[in-house]
N, C-alpha and C positions, 0 to 999 in steps of 0.2 A: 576553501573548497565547499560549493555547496553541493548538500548530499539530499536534497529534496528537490521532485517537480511537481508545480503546483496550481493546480485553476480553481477559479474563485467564480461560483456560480451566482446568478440570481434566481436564486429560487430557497424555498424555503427546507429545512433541515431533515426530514422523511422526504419529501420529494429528490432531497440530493442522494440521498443515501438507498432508495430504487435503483434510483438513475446509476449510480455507482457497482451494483451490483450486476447489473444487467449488462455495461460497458465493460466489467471484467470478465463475466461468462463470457459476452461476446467475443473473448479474445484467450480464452481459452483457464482463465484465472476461476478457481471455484474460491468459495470464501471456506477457511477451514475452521477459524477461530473469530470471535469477536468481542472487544471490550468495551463495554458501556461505561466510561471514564468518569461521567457525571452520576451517573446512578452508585458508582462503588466510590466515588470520594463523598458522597453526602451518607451512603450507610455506613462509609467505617470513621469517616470524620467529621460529619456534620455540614460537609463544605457543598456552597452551593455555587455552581459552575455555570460555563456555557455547555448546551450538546455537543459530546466528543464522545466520537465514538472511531477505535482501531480496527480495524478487518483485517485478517491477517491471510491474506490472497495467495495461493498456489497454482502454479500450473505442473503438472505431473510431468511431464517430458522435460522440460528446463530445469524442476527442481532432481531429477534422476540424473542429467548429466551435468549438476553442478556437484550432487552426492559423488559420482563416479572421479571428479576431478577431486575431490578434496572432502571425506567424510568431516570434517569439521566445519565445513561451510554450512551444515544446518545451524550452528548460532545464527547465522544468519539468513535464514528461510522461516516463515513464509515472506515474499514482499507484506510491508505493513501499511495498511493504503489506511491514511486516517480523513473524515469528514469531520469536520467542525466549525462550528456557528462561530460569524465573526460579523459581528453587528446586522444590517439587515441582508447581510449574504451569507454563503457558505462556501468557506474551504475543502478541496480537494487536494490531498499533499500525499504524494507517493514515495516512499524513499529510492532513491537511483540507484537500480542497480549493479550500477560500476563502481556503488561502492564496495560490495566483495571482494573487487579485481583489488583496491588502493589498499584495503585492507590486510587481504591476503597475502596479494604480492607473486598471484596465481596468474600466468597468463593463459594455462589452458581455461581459467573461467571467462575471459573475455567473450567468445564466442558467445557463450551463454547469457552472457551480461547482458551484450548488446540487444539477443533476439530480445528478453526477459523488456529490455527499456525501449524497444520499439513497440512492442506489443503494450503494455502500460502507457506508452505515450499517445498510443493508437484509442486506448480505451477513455484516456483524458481529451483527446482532442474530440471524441466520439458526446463528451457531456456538453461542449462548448455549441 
C-alpha cells in the first residue's frame, strides 16, 4: 500500500518550501507545526543531512469532522506534508489521507478522507 503522494520539483529547497506553503493556504491547509529535520539531527547528533523539513498542515473543517467521527483520529492529524532535497531537485511528499480510513477501519472518515486528498492533491498539482 503506498501511503504517500509525491512531486518532485525543479527548483531549489526555499523556493520549494514557499511554493508549498502558499499551495496549501490555497486550499484551505494552514501550516500549524514545523520540523527542521536537518537542523535538530545535526544539534542533537552531529549528523549532517540533506534539507528536510515536516509541516504539519491542517485544515480546520476536515480536521473537525474527522474529530467528530473518531476522537482518536487526532494521532493522526495534522496532514504531514514533508519537502526534501534530493539531489538537484526537491521533493514534495504528502501522506494520503486514506490512510486514516485503512487504519481506522472508519468509514464515516472516508468522506473526509477523500475532500482532505483532493484538496492536497490540488495543492500538489498546483507546485507542478
Amino acid at each position: 500500500m503506498s501511503y504517500d503522494r509525491t512531486v518532485r520539483l525543479d527548483a531549489g529547497f526555499d523556493t520549494a518550501v514557499t511554493a508549498v506553503r502558499k499551495a496549501l493556504a490555497d486550499q484551505g491547509f494552514g501550516v500549524l507545526t514545523e520540523i527542521d529535520v536537518k537542523a535538530t539531527l545535526k544539534a542533537k547528533l552531529g549528523h549532517d543531512m540533506e534539507d528536510y523539513l515536516i509541516l504539519g498542515a491542517c485544515n480546520p473543517p476536515l480536521a473537525h469532522r474527522a474529530l467528530e467521527a473518531d476522537r482518536s483520529i487526532g494521532l493522526l492529524l495534522p496532514c504531514n506534508v514533508v519537502v526534501r532535497a534530493d539531489g538537484d531537485t526537491t521533493l514534495v511528499q504528502a501522506l494520503d489521507p486514506n490512510t486514516m480510513v485503512t487504519l481506522s477501519g472508519l468509514p464515516a472518515l472516508e468522506p473526509v478522507a477523500d475532500e482532505a486528498a483532493a484538496r492536497l492533491d490540488a495543492a500538489l498539482a498546483a507546485l507542478t
